[in-house]
N, C-alpha and C positions, 0 to 999 in steps of 0.2 A: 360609648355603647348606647343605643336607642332605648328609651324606655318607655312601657306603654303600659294600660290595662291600670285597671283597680281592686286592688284585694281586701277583704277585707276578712279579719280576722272572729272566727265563730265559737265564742265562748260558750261550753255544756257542763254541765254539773250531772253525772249520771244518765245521762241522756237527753235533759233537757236544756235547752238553747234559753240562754240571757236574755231578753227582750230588747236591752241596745246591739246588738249583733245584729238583728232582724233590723233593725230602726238604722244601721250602720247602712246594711244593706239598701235599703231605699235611699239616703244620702250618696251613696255609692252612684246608684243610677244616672243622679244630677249630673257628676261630672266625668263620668266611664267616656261618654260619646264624643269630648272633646281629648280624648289621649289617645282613643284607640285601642283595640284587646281585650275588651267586654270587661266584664267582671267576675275574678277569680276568686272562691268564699278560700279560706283556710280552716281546715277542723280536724283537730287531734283528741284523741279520748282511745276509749277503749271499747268497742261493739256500739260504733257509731256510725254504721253505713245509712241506717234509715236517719239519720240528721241529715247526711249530704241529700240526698232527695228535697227534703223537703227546705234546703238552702235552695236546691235550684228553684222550686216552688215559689219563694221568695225573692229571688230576681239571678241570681247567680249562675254563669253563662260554664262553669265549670267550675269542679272543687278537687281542691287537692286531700285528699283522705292521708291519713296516719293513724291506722288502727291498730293500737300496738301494747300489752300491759305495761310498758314502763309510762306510758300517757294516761291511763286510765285518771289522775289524777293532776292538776295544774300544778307543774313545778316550772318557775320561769327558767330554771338553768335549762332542761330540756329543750320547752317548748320554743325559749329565745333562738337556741344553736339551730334547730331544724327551720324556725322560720327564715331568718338570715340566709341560712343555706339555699332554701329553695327564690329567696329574694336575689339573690347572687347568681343564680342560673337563671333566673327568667327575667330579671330586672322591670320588676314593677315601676309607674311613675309615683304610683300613693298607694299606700296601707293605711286601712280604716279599722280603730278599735274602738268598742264601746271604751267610755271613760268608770268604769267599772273596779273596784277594787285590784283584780287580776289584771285587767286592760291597763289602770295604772299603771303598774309595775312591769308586766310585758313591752309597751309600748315603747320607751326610754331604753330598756335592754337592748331591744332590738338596734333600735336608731341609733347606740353605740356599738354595736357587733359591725352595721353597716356605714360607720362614719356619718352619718348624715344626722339633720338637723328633727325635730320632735316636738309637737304644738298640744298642748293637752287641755280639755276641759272646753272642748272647742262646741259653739253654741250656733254658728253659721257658718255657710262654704258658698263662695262663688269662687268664677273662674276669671282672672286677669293675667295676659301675655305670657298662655301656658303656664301657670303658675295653679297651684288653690292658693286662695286668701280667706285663711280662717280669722273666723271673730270669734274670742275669748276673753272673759269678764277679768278687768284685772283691777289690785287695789281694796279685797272685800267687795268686790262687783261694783264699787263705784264708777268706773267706765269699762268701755267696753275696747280691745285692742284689736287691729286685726294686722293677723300676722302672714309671715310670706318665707318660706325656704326655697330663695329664688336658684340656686346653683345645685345643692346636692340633689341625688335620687336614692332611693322612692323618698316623698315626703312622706312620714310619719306623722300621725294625726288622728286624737285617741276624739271623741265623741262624747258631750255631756249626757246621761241618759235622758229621755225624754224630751229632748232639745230638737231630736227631729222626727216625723213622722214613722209611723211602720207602716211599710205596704201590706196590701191586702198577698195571702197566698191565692197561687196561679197554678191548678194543676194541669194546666193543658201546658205548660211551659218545659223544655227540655234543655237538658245542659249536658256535658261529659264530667266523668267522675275519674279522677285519678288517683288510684292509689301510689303511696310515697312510703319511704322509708324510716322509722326515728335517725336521728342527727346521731342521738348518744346512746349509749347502753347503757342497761341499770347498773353497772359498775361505774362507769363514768360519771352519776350524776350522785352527788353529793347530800342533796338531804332530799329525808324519805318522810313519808305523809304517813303517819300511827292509828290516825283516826278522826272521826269528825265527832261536835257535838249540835245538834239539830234543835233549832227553837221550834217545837213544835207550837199550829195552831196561830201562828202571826206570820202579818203581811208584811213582805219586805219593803223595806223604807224607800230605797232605789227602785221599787217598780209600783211604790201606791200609787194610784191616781187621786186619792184623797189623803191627806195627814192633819191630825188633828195634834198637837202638843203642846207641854207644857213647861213652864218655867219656872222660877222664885215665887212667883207668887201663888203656885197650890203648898206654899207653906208646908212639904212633908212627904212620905212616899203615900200616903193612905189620900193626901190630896190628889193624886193619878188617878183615884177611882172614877170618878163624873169622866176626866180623858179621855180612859179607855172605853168604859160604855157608849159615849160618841162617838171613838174611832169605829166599836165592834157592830154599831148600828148603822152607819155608815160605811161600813165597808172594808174601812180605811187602816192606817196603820197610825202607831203611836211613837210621835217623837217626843224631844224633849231640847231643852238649851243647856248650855254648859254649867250654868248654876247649878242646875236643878242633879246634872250628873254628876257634879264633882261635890253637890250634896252626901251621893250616897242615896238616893231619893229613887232613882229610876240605872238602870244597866248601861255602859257606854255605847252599847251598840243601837241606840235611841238618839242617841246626840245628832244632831242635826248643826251645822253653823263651819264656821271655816277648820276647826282641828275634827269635827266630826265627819257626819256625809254630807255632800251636796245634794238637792233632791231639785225636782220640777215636776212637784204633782198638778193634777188640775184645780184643787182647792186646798189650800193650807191655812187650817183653825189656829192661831195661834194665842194660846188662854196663859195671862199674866207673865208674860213674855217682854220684856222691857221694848228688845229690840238694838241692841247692842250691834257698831260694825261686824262683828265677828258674825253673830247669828246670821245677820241677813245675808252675808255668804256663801251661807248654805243653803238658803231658801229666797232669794228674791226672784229669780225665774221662776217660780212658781203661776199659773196662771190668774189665779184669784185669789186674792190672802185675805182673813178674814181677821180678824185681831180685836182678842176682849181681854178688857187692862181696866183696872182703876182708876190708874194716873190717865187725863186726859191729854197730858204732855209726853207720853211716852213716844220714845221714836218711833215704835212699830206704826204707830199711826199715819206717819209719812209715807210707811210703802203698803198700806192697806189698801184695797177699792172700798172696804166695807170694817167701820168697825164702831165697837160698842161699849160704850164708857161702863163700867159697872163691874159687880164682884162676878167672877170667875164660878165660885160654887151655887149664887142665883142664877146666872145667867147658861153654864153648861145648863145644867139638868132639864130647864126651859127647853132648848133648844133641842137636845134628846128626848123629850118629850113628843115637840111638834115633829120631830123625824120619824119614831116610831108611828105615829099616827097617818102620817103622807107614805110611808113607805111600808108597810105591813096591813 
């Protein structure tokens, strides 16, 4: 069977759209023109039609809708059956996922429902002999692999966030909207979503363009104060390293490093942070790493552009200082 076109899959929360889904979207565009069949978004939720719009907005040449309450909330058993489904009647060449908590876990489902092969945490894409060749850091990001599922179809291929650009939205741009069916019923689908708990007031780790964190060496959870005040005057959000969480010191959803999240902000503070394989895992695509450490032997120093020998509690408050002053 011929397969063509690029879809890529539109993660929402309530209504609002992931920012690697938009970012999938522009990586989409790269290589839609050499398969043929534009670019098809995918989006399931519940009273989500004004999302498909402004997918088209976005670059997406049609959207398949699934507006339905059993979607209203991300359950992979659902949303895996109906994608597969609709991937099996139209035979995509590639599905594009942000590499996103949900994207993780979706991703892999799928590309087992439909036999075929699954690249994840993918940081580049070209195109060789009809094929993608995605590049994904492997090793704790000591090298970099680039991979290839040269025989099955669609290739599956989930998206590091921030790893590639988001285009700008286009509203003179037009697409077709089709609505679809759910795959399963809510009898059919096995576990059910009770409730959420909501961090209010903080910037998501996966979409900061700034993170400032910290490690062993703020010595305590009360040493996160000076952290957070650079993060909140910056803009930014507040990580932290495995030490510091399996402290007891700061919440695991801070963690940053190879068992936490992966991030690629534009600037990453990292204050008394050794720098450990594990950590830099999660944060060496970052675009500028800034690293204030004691030890002037500390690893992080190797992957720094810019860093600062000295105590963490002199040297934060410093620098939040000159911030508030340049930027207020």
């Amino acid at each position: 069977m011929t397969t063509q076109g690029v879809w890529v899959w539109i993660e929402q929360f309530k209504g609002e759209v992931m920012s690697p889904s938009w970012e999938a979207l522009g990586a989409a565009r790269v290589i839609a023109d050499t398969y043929g069949g534009g670019i098809t978004a995918c989006l399931f939720g519940a009273g989500v039609q004004g999302v498909a719009q402004q997918a088209i907005q976005y670059g997406a040449d049609r959207v398949f809708v699934a507006d339905d309450a059993t979607l209203e909330d991300f359950r992979a058993e659902a949303y895996a059956a109906l994608l597969a489904q609709l991937a099996q009647e139209h035979s995509p060449a590639v599905i594009l996922f942000g590499a996103t908590t949900c994207g993780r876990e979706l991703a892999p489902t799928v590309a087992a429902a439909l036999d075929t092969g699954a690249i994840a945490d993918v940081t580049a894409l070209e195109i060789e002999n009809h094929s993608v060749v995605a590049t994904r850091p492997i090793y704790s990001g000591k090298l970099l692999a680039k991979c290839v599922i040269s025989e099955r179809r669609p290739q599956v291929i989930s998206l590091r966030p921030r790893a590639f650009p988001r285009p700008e939205p286009d509203d003179s741009l037009s697409g077709e909207i089709i609505e679809v069916a759910p795959a399963l019923s809510e009898d059919e689908i096995k576990n059910k979503v009770t409730g959420f708990t909501t961090a209010e007031g903080q910037v998501s780790l996966a979409d900061a363009e700034i993170i400032v964190s910290g490690g062993r060496g703020v010595n305590g959870p009360d040493g996160f104060a000076p952290i957070q005040e650079l993060a909140q005057v910056l803009g930014g959000a507040v990580g932290a390293s495995r030490a510091a969480v399996d402290a007891g010191w700061v919440p695991y959803a801070h963690q940053v490093g190879q068992t936490g999240k992966t991030v690629s902000p534009d600037l990453y503070i990292a204050c008394g942070i050794s720098g450990a394989i594990q950590h830099q895992a999660g944060m060496r695509t970052s675009k500028v790493i800034v690293a204030i450490n004691k030890d002037p032997d500390a690893p992080i120093f190797k992957l720094a552009r810019y860093g600062i020998v000295g105590d963490l509690f002199q040297v934060v408050p410093e620098l939040t200082s000159a911030f508030k002053e340049k930027l207020t």
